[in-house]
Biopython code that builds the backbone (N, CA, C, O; Angstrom):
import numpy as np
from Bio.PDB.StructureBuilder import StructureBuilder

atoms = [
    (1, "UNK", "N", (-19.585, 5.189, -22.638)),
    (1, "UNK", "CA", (-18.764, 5.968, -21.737)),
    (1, "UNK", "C", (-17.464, 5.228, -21.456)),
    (1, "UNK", "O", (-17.256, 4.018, -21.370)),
    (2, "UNK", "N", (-16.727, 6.162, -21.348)),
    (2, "UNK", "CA", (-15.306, 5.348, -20.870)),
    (2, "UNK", "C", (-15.181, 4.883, -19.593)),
    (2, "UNK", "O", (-15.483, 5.637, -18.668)),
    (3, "UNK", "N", (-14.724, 3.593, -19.339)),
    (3, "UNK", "CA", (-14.233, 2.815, -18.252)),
    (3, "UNK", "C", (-12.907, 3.384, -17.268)),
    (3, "UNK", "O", (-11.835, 3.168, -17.833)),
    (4, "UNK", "N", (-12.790, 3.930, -16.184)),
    (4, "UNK", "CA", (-11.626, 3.412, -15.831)),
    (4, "UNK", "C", (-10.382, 3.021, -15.661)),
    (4, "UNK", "O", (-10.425, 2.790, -14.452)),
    (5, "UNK", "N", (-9.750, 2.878, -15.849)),
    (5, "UNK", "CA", (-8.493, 1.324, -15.993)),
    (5, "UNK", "C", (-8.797, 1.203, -15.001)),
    (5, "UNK", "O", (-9.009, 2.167, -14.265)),
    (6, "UNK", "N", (-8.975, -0.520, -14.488)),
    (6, "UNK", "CA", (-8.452, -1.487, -13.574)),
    (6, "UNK", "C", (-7.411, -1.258, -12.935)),
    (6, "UNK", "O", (-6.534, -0.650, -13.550)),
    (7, "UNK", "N", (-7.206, -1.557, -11.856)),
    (7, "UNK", "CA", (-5.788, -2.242, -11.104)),
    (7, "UNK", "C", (-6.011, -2.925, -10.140)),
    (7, "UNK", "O", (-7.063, -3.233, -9.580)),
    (8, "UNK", "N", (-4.883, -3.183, -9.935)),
    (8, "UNK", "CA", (-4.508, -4.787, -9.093)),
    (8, "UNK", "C", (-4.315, -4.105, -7.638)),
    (8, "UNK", "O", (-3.827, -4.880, -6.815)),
    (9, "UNK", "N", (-4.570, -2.959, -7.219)),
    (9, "UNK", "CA", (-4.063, -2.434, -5.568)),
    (9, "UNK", "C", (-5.333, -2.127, -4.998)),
    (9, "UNK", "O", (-6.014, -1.245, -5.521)),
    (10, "UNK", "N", (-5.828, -2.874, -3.779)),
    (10, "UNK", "CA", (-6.726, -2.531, -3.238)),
    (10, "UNK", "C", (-6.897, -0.899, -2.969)),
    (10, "UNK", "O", (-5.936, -0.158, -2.761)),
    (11, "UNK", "N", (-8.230, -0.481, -3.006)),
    (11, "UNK", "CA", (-8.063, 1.293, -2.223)),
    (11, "UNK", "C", (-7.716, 0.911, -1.475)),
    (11, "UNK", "O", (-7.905, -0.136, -0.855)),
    (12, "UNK", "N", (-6.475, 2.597, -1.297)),
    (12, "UNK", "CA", (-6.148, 3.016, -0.427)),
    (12, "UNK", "C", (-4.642, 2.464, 0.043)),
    (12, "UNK", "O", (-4.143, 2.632, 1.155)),
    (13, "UNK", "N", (-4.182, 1.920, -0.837)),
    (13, "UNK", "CA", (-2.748, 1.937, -0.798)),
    (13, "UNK", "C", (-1.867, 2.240, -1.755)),
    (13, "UNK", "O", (-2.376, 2.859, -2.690)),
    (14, "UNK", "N", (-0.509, 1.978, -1.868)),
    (14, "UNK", "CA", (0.346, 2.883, -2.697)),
    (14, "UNK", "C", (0.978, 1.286, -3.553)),
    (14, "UNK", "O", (0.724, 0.965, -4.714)),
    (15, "UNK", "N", (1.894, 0.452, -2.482)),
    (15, "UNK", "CA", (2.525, -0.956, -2.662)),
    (15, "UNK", "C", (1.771, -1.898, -2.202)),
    (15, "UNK", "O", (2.751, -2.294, -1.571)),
    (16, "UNK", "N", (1.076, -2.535, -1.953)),
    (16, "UNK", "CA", (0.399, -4.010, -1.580)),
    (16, "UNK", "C", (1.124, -4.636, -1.159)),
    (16, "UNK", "O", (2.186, -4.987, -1.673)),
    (17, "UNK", "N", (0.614, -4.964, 0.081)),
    (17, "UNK", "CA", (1.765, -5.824, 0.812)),
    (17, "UNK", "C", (2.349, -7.384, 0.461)),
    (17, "UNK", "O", (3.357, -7.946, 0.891)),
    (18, "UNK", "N", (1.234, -7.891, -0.564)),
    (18, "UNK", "CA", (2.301, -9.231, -0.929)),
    (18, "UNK", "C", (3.050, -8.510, -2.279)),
    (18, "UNK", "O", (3.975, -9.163, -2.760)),
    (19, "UNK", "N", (2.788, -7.486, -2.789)),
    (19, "UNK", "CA", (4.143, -6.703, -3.602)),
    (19, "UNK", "C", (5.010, -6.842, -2.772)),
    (19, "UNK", "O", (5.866, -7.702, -2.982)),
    (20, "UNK", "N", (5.068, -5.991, -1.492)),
    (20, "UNK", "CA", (6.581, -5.875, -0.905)),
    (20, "UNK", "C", (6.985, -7.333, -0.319)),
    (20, "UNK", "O", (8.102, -7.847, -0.375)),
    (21, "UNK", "N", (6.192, -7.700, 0.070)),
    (21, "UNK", "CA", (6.545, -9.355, 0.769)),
    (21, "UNK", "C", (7.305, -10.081, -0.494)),
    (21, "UNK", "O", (7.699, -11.149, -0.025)),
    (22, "UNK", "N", (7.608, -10.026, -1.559)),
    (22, "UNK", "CA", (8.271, -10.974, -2.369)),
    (22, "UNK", "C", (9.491, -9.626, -2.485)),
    (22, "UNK", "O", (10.343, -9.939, -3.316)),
    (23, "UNK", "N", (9.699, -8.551, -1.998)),
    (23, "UNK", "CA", (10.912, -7.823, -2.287)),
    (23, "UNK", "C", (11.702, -8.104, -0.881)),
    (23, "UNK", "O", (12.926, -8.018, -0.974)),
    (24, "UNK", "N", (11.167, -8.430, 0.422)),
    (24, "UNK", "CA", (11.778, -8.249, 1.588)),
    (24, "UNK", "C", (12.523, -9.976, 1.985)),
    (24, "UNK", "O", (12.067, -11.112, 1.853)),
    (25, "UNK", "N", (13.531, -9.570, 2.383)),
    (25, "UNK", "CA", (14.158, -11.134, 3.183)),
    (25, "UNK", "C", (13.147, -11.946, 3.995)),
    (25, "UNK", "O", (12.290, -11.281, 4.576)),
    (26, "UNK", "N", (13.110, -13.166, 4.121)),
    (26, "UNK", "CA", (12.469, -14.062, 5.001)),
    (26, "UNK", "C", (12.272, -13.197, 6.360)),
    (26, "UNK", "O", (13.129, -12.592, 7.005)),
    (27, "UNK", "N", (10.489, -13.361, 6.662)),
    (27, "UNK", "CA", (10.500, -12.618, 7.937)),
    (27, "UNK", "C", (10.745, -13.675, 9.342)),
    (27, "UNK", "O", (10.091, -14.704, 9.517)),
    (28, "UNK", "N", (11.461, -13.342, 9.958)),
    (28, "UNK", "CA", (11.953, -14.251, 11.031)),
    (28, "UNK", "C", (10.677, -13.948, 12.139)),
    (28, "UNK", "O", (10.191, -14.969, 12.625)),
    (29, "UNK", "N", (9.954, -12.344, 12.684)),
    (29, "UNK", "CA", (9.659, -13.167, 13.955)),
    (29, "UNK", "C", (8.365, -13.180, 13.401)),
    (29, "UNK", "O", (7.958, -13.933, 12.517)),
    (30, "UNK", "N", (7.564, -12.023, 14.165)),
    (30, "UNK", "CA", (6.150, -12.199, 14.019)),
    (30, "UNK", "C", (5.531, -11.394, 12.854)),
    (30, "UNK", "O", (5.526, -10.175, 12.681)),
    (31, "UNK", "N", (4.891, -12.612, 11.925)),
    (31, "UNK", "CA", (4.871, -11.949, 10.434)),
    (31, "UNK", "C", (3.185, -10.516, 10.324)),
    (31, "UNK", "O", (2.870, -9.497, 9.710)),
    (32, "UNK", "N", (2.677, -11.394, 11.327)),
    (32, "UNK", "CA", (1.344, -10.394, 11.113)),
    (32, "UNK", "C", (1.400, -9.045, 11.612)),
    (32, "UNK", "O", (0.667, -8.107, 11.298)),
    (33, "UNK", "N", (2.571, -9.064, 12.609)),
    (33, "UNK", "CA", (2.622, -7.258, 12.979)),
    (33, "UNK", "C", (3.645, -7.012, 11.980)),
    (33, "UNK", "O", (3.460, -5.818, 11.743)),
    (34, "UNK", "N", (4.592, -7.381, 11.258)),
    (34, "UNK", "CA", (5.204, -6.713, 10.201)),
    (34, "UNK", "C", (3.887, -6.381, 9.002)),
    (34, "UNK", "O", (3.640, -5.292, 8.485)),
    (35, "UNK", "N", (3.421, -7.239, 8.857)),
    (35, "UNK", "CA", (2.192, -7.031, 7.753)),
    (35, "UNK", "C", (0.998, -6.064, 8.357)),
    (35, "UNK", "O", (0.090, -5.606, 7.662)),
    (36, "UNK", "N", (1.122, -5.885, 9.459)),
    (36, "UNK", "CA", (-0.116, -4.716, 9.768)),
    (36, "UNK", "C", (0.453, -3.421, 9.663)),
    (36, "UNK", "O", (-0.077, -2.499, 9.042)),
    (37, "UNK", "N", (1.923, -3.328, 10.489)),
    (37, "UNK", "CA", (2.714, -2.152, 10.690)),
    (37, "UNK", "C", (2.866, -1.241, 8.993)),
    (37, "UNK", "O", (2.768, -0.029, 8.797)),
    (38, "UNK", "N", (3.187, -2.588, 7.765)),
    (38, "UNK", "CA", (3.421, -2.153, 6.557)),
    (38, "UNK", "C", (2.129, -1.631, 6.482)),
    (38, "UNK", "O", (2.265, -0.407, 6.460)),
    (39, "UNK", "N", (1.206, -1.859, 6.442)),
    (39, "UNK", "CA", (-0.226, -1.620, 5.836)),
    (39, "UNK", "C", (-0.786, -0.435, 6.647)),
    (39, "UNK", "O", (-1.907, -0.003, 6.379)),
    (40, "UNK", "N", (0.119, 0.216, 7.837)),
    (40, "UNK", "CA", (-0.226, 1.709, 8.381)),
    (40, "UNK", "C", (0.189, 2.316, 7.818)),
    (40, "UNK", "O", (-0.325, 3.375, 7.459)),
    (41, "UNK", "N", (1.432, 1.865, 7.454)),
    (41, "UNK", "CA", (2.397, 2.991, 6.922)),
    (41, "UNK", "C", (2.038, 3.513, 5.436)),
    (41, "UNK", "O", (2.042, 4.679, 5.041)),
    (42, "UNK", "N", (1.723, 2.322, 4.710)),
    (42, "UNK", "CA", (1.285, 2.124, 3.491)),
    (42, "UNK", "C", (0.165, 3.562, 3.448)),
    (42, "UNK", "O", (0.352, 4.658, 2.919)),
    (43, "UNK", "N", (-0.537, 3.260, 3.904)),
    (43, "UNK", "CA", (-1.574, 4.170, 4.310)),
    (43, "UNK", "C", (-1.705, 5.115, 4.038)),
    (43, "UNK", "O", (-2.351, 5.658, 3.141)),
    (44, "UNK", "N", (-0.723, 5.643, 5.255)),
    (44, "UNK", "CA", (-0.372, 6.738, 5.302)),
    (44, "UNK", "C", (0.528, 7.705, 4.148)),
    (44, "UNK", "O", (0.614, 8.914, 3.934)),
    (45, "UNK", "N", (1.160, 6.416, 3.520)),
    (45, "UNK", "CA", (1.561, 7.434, 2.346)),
    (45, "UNK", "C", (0.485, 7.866, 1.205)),
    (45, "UNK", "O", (0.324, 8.974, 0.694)),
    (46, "UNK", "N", (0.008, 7.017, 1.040)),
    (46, "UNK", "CA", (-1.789, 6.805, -0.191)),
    (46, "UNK", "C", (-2.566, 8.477, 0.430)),
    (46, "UNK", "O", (-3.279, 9.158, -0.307)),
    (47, "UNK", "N", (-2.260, 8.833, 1.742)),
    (47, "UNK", "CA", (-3.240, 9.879, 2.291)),
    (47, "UNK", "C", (-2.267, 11.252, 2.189)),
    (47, "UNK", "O", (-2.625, 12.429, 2.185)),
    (48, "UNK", "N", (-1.200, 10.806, 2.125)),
    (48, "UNK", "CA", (-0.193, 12.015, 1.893)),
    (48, "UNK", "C", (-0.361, 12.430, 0.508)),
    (48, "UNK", "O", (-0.650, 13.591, 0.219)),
    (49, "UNK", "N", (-0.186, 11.500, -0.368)),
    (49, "UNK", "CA", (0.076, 11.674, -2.021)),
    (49, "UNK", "C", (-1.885, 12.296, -2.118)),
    (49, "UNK", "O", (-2.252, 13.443, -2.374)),
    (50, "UNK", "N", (-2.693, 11.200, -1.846)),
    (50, "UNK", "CA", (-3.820, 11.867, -1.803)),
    (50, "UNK", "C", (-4.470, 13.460, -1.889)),
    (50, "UNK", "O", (-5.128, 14.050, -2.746)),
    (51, "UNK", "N", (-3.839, 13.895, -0.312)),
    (51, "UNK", "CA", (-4.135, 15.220, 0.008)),
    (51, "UNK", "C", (-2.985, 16.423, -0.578)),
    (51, "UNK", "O", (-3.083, 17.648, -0.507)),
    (52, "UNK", "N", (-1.971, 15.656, -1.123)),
    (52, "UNK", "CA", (-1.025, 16.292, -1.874)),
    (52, "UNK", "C", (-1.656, 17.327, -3.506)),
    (52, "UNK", "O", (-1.528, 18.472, -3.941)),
    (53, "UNK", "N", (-2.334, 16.058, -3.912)),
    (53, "UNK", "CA", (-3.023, 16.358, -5.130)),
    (53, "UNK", "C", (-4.260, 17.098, -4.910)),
    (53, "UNK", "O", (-4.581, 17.985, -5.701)),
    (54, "UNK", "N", (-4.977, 16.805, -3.905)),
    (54, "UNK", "CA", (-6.391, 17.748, -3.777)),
    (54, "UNK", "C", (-6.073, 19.076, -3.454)),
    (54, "UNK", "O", (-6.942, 19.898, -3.749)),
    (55, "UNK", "N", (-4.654, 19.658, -2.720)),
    (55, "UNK", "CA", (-4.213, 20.902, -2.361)),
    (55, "UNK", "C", (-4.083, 21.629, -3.203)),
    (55, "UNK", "O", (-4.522, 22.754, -2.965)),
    (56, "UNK", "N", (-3.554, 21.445, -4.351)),
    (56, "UNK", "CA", (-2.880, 21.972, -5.676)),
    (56, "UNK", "C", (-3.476, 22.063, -6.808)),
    (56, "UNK", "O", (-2.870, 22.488, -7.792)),
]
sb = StructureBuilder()
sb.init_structure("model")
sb.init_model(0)
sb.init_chain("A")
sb.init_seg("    ")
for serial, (resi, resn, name, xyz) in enumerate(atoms, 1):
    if name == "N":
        sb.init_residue(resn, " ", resi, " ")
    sb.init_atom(name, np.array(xyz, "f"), 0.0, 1.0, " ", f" {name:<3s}", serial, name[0])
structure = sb.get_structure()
């Protein structure tokens, strides 16, 4: 039976946040609510595109 493909993005997201962390400038204040805030948002797009495709 056929496999799959692999990937490198945990479920349930779109970008992985150390993806975007090597695209964004040095974070100056507090790095773990920038990294949680990304990972709602993240989310939330994975559930948009998600329910995008199950509609149609």
């Amino acid at each position: 039976m056929n496999e799959p493909p692999q990937t490198k993005r945990p479920p349930g997201t779109t970008i992985p946040w150390e993806e975007k962390l090597k695209e964004m400038p040095p974070i100056v204040g507090d790095r773990e609510l920038v990294e949680r805030v990304w990972k709602q948002t993240d989310s939330l797009g994975y559930l948009y595109i998600y329910f995008c495709l199950l509609g149609f």
